[in-house]
ZASESE-921497 format. One line per field, with one value per residue (C-alpha): x, y, z. Coordinates in pm, 1 decimal, padded with zeros to 6 digits. Each point is the difference from the previous one (the first is absolute). Example, Ala and Ser with C-alpha at 12.3 -4.5 7.8 and 13.67 -1.06 7.14 Angstrom:
xx	01230.0,00137.0
yy	-00450.0,00344.0
zz	00780.0,-00066.0
//
This chain:
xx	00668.8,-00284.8,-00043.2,-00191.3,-00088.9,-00012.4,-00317.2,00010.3,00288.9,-00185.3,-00317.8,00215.7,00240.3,-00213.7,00298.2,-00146.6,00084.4,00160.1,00233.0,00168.2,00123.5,00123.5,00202.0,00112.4,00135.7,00201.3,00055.7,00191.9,-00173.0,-00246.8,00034.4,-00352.8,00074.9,-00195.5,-00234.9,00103.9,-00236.9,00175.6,-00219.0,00111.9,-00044.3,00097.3,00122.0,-00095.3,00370.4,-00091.0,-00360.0,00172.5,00256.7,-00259.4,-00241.5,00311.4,00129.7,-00400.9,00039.7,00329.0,-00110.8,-00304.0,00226.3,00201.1,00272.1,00087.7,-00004.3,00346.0,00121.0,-00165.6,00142.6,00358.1,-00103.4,00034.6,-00282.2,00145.2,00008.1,-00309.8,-00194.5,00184.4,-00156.9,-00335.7,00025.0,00164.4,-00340.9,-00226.6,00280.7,-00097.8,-00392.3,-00064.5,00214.0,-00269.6,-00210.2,00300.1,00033.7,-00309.2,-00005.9,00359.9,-00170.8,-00315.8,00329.0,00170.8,-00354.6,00001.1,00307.0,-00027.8,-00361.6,-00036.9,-00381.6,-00046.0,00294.5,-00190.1,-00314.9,00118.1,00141.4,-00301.3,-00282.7,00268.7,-00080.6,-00364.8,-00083.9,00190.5,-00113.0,-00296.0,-00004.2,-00005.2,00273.7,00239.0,-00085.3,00084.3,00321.6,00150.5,-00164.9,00022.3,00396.1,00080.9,-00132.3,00129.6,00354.5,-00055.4,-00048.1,00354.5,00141.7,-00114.1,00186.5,00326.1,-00029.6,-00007.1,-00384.2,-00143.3,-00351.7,-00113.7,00046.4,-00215.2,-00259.7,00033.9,-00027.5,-00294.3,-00209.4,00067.2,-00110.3,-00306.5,-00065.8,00010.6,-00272.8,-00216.1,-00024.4,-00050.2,-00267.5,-00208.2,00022.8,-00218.5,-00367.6,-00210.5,-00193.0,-00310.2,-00274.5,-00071.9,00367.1,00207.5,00176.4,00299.7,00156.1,00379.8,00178.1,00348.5,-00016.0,00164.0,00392.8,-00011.2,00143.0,00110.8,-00328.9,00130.0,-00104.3,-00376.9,00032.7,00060.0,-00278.7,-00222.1,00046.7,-00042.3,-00339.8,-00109.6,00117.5,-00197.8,-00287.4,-00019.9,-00163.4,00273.7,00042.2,00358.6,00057.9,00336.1,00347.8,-00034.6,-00385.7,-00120.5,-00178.7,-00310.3,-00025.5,00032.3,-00311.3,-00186.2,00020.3,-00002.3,-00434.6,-00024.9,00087.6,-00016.7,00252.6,00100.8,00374.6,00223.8,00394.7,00302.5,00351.3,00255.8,00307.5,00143.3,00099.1,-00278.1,00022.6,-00168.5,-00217.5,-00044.5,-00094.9,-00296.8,-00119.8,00006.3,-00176.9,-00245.9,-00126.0,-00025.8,-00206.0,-00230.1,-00015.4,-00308.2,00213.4,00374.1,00312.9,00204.4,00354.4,00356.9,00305.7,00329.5,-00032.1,00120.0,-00317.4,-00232.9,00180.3,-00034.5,-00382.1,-00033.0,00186.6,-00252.0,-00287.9,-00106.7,-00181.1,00117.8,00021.6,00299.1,00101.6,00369.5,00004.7,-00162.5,-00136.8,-00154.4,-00214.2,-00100.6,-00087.8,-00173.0,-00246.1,-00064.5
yy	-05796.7,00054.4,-00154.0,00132.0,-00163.2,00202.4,00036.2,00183.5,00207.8,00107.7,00117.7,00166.0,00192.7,00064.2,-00121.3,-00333.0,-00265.0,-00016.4,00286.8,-00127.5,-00322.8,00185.8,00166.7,-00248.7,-00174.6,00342.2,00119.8,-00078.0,00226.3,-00315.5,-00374.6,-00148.8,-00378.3,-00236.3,-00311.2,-00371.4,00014.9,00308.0,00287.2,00312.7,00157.2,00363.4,00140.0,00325.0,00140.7,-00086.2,00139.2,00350.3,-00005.9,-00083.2,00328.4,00222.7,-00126.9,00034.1,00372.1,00106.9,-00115.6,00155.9,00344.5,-00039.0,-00207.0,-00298.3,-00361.0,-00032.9,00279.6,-00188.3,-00281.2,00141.8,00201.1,-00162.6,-00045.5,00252.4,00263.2,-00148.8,00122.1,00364.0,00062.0,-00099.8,00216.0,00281.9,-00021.8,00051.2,00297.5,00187.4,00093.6,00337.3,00071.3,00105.7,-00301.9,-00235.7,00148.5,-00080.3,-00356.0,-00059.4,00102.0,-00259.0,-00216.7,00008.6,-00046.1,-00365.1,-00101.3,00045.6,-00124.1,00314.8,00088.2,00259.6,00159.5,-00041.7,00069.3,00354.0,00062.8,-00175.6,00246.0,00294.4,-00086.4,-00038.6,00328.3,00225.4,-00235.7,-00170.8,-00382.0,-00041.6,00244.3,-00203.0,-00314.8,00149.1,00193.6,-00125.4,-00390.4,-00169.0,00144.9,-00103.3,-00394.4,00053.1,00030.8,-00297.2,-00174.9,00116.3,-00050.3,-00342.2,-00068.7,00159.1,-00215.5,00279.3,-00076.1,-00338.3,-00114.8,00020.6,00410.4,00004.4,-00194.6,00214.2,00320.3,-00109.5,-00078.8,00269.1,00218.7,-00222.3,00118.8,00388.6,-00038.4,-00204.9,00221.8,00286.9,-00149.2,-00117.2,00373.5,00089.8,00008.8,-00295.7,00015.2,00141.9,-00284.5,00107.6,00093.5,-00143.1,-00338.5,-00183.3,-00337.6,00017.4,-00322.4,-00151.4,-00292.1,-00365.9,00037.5,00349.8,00078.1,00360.6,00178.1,00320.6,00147.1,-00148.3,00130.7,00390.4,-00060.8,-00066.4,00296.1,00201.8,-00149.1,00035.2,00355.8,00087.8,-00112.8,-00358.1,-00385.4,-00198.8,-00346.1,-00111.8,-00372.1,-00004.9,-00225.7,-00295.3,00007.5,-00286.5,00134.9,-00195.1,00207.6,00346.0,-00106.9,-00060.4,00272.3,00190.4,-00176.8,00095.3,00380.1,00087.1,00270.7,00266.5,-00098.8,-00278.2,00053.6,-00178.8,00021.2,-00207.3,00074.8,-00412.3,-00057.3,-00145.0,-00405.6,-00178.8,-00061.8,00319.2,00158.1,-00236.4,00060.8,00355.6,-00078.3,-00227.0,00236.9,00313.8,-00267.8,-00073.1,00347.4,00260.6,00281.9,00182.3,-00151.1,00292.0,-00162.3,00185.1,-00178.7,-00059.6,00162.0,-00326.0,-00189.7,00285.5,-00043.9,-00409.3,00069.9,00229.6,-00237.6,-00261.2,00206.3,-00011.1,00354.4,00114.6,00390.7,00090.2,00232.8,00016.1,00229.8,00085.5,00373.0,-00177.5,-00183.3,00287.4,00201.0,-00351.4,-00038.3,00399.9
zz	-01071.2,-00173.1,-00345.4,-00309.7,-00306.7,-00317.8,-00020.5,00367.2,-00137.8,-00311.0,00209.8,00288.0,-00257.2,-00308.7,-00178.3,-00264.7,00036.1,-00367.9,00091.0,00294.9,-00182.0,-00283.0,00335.0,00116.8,-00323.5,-00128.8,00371.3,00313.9,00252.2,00053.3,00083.9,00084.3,00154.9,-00029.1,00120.4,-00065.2,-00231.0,-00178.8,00089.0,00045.9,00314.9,00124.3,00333.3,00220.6,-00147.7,-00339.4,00008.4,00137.7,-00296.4,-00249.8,00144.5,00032.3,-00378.7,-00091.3,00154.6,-00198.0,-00305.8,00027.5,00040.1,-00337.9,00141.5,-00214.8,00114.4,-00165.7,00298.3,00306.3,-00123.4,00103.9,00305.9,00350.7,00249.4,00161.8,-00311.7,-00088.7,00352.2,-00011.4,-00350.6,00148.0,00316.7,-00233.3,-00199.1,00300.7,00106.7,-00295.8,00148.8,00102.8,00369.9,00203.2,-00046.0,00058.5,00350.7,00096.7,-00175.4,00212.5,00321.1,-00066.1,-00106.2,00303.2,00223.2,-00205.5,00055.8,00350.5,00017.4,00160.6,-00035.5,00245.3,-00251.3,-00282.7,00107.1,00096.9,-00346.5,-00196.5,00233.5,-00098.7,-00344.6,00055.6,00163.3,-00290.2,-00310.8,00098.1,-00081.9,-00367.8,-00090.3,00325.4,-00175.8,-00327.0,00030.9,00304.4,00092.6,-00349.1,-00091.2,00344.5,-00084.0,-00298.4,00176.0,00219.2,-00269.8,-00148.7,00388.8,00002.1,-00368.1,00156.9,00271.5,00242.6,00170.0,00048.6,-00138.0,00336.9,-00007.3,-00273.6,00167.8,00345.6,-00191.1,-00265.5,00307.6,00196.6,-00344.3,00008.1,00291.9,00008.8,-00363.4,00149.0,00301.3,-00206.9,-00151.8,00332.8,00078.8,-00346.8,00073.3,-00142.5,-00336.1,-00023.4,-00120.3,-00317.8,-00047.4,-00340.2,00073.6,-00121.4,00038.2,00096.1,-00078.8,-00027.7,-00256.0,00049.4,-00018.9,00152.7,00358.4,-00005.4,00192.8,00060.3,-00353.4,00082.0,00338.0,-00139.8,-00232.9,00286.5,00176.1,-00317.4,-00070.9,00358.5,-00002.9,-00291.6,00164.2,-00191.4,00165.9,-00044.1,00041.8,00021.8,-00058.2,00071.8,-00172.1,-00197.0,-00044.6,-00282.4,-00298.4,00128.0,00286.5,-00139.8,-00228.3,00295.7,00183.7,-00354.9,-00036.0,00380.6,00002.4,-00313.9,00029.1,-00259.6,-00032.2,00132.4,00027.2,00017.2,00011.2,-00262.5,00127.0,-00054.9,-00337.4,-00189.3,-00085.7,-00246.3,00325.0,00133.1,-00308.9,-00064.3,00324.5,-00121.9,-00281.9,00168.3,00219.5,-00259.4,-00210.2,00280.1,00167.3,-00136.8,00162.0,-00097.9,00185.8,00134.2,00091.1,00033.0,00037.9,-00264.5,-00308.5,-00198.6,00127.0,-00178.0,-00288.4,00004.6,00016.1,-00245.1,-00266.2,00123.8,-00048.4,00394.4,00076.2,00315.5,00140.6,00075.1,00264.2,00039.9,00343.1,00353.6,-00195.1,-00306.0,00208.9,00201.2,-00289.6,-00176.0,00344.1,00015.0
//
């Protein structure tokens, strides 16, 4: 069993810290045990309740309700929320579901190239490949996929972009460049991975960096190329630690940060003052590089 400290649960859920004792005090749904030394600690189950209550809530139904439902009732309302997406899209999101399950890539290659060939690569990412990890994620808080689905399927994603992107011709030398990055904390690469191939496509240098890259090191290669742009992705919630390494490297940088990602982070910087471009989808930042 894997445990998680509050701290984890906070950063994984976007739920504060604050919030989820105040749960747990008025609440039943959650019962934390704890250390010898009396810290709290959480479970797999209890960090898929917490994202599923997180989820409800977020849809106008009160804590008081969950509070009564079963785990059972509890994962129907969540599947009956991902039910409610246009019909023709969930067939295609049950086929790439089924291919998972299974492990079945020849399966889900075949539906993904499908995709590829009618919508091109951004728009499959868009309106098919993001809903469809959006309902793993939701699977994997029902209980009904493992976390090793998600990690089959992610990769197997990773793949297909980053083979449409060796296809794209190479920058010409005196072509625009831009500095793709993933800061510390930050493991989801499949948002940086798009936004390679759209910068390639439109004919950009890019120099992709990769996940967890130290603020040290973006600088660097910031003095050595001396691009027009650099761009990240803030999809974690932001900590008191991740949001000064935000603000570290906008105080050090003599170019814009571009960044997508959660639109609560954009909103954390903007009460702190930290200047950062926001482009909250795959078409913004096509128009933004045109």
């Amino acid at each position: 069993m894997t445990k998680y400290s509050i701290a984890q649960v906070e950063a994984l859920t976007g739920i504060k810290g604050h919030t989820i004792r105040v749960w747990e005090r008025r609440y039943n749904f959650l019962a934390p045990e704890r250390t010898n030394t009396n810290i709290r600690f959480y479970s797999d189950a209890e960090l898929r309740k917490l994202l599923n209550v997180s989820i409800l809530n977020r849809n106008g139904v009160k804590i008081s309700k969950i509070d009564r439902m079963t785990d059972a009732q509890i994962n129907e309302a969540i599947l009956n929320l991902f039910n409610t997406i246009d019909t023709a899209l969930n067939e295609e999101i049950n086929k790439l579901t089924l291919a998972m399950l299974d492990m079945d890539e020849i399966k889900f290659d075949k539906i993904f190239q499908k995709q590829l060939v009618r919508f091109g690569l951004i728009k499959t990412m868009t309106d098919i490949i993001y809903p469809f990890l959006n309902h793993v994620g939701v699977l994997w808080t029902t209980q009904k996929a493992m976390p090793a689905h998600e990690h089959y399927v992610s990769n197997l994603i990773r793949q297909k972009i980053i083979a449409a992107t060796d296809s794209l011709p190479s920058a010409p030398a005196n072509a625009r460049s831009i500095v793709l990055f993933l800061a510390e904390g930050e493991d989801h690469e499949l948002g940086l991975l798009l936004a390679y191939f759209i910068a390639k496509d439109l004919g950009w240098q890019v120099y992709y960096l990769g996940q967890n890259v130290p603020t040290e090191n973006v600088l660097e290669v910031v003095a050595l190329k001396k691009p027009q742009y650099i761009l990240s992705i803030l999809t974690a919630p932001l900590s008191k630690k991740y949001e000064r390494h935000i603000h570290n490297l906008v105080l050090n940088l003599k170019i814009p940060l571009i960044a997508s990602g959660s639109p609560g982070n954009f909103t954390i910087l903007k009460k702190a003052a930290i200047e950062v471009v926001h482009l909250p989808s795959p078409d913004a930042l096509v128009s933004f590089l045109r």
